[in-house]
C-alpha positions in Angstrom: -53.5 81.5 -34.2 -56.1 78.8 -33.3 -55.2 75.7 -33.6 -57.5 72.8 -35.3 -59.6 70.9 -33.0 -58.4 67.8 -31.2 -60.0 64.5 -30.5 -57.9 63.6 -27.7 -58.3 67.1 -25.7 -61.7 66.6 -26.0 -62.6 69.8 -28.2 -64.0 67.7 -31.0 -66.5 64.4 -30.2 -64.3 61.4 -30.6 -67.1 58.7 -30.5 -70.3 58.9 -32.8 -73.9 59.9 -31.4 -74.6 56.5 -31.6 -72.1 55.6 -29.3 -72.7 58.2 -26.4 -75.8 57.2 -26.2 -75.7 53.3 -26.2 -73.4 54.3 -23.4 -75.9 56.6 -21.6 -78.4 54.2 -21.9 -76.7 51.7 -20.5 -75.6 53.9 -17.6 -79.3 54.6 -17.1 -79.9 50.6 -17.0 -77.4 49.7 -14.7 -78.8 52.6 -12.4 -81.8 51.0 -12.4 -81.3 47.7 -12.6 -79.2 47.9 -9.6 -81.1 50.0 -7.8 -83.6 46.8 -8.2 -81.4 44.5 -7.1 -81.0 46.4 -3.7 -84.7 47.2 -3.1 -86.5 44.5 -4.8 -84.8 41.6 -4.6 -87.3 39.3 -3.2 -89.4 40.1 -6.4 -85.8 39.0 -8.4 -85.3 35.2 -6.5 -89.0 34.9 -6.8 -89.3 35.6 -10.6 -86.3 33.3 -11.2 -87.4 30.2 -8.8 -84.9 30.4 -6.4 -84.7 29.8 -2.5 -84.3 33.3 -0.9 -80.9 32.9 1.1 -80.7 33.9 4.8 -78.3 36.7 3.5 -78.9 39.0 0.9 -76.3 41.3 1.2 -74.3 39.9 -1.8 -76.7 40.5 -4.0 -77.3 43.9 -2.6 -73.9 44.7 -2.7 -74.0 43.1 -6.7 -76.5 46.0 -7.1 -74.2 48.9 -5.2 -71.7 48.0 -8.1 -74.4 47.6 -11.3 -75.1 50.9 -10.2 -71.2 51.9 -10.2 -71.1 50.5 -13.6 -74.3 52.9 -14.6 -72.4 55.5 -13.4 -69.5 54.9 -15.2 -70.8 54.3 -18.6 -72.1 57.8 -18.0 -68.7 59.6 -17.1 -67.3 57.7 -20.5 -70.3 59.1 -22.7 -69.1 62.3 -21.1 -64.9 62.3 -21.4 -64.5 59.2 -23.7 -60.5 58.9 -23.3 -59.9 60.0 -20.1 -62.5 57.0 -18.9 -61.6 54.5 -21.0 -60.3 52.4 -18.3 -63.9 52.6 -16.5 -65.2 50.9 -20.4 -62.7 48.1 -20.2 -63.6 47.5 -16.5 -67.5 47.1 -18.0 -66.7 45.1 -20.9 -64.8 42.9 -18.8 -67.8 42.3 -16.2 -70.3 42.2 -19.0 -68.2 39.1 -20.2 -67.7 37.8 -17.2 -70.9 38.0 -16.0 -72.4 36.7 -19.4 -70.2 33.4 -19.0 -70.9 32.8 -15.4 -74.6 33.3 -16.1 -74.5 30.9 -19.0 -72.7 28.4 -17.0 -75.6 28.4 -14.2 -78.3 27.9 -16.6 -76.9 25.2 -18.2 -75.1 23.6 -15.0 -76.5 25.2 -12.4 -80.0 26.2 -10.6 -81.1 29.3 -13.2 -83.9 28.2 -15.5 -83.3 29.1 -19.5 -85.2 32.2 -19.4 -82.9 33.6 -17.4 -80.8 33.5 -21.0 -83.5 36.4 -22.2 -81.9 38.5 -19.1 -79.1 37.8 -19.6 -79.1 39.0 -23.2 -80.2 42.4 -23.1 -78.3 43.0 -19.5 -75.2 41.9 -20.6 -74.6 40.1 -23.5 -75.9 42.8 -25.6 -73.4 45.5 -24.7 -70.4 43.3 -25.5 -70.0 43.8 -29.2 -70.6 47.8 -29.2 -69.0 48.1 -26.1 -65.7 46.5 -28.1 -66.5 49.2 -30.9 -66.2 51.8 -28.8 -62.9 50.6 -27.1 -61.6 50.2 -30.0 -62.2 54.0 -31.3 -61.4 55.5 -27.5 -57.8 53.5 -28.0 -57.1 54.2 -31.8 -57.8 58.4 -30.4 -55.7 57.7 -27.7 -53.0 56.5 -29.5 -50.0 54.3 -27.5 -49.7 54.7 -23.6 -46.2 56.1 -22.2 -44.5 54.6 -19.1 -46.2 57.7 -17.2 -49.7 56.9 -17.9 
């Protein structure tokens, strides 16, 4: 006898279309935009007014994980519950990354526009990203001692 389809073993789509692909599209971003942050930055402290430092491998490295993240957001568009943790992990740099980048604009060296970055890099994601928590966690259901 078959049995009905389940969300959790992955058998039946747990988020909506819209949802994979806000997620795939923000892989795809983060794939690129930190594949610009390796290569082109130059162009980045140039658009932004900033003093090129000596040392650029921070930044650089900054892009090695945007481009983590980008790969991520992927593997949760693909297996929702079993990457949730990946999601969190995003939300959480999204915010954090949103509220350091506010702070340096209004107490720091970044001029405003940098706010217009800021916004569709980051700021952006954090409501749908929060959606879509949400519905991985209410699927998954509570977390044993195990997991």
């Amino acid at each position: 006898m078959l049995s009905a389809p389940n969300e959790q073993d992955g058998s039946r789509p747990c988020l909506d279309r819209w949802m994979r692909r806000l997620l795939r599209f923000a892989g795809t971003f983060n794939l690129f935009a930190g594949l610009g942050m390796i290569l082109l930055y130059h162009e980045g402290y140039r658009l932004f007014g900033i003093e090129k430092p000596q040392l650029v491998m921070p930044l650089q490295l900054t892009g090695v994980l945007v481009m983590l993240f980008g790969i991520g957001y992927h593997r949760v568009a693909s297996r929702p519950t079993a990457n949730y943790d990946l999601l969190l992990l995003g939300f959480l740099s999204k915010a954090g990354g949103s509220i350091l980048g506010i702070g340096y604009v209004f107490w720091g060296p970044l001029p405003l526009f940098f706010l217009f970055f800021l916004f569709f890099a980051d700021i952006i994601y954090l409501p749908f990203f929060w959606l879509i928590l949400r519905r991985i966690a209410a699927i998954r259901g509570p977390l044993t001692d195990a997991d």
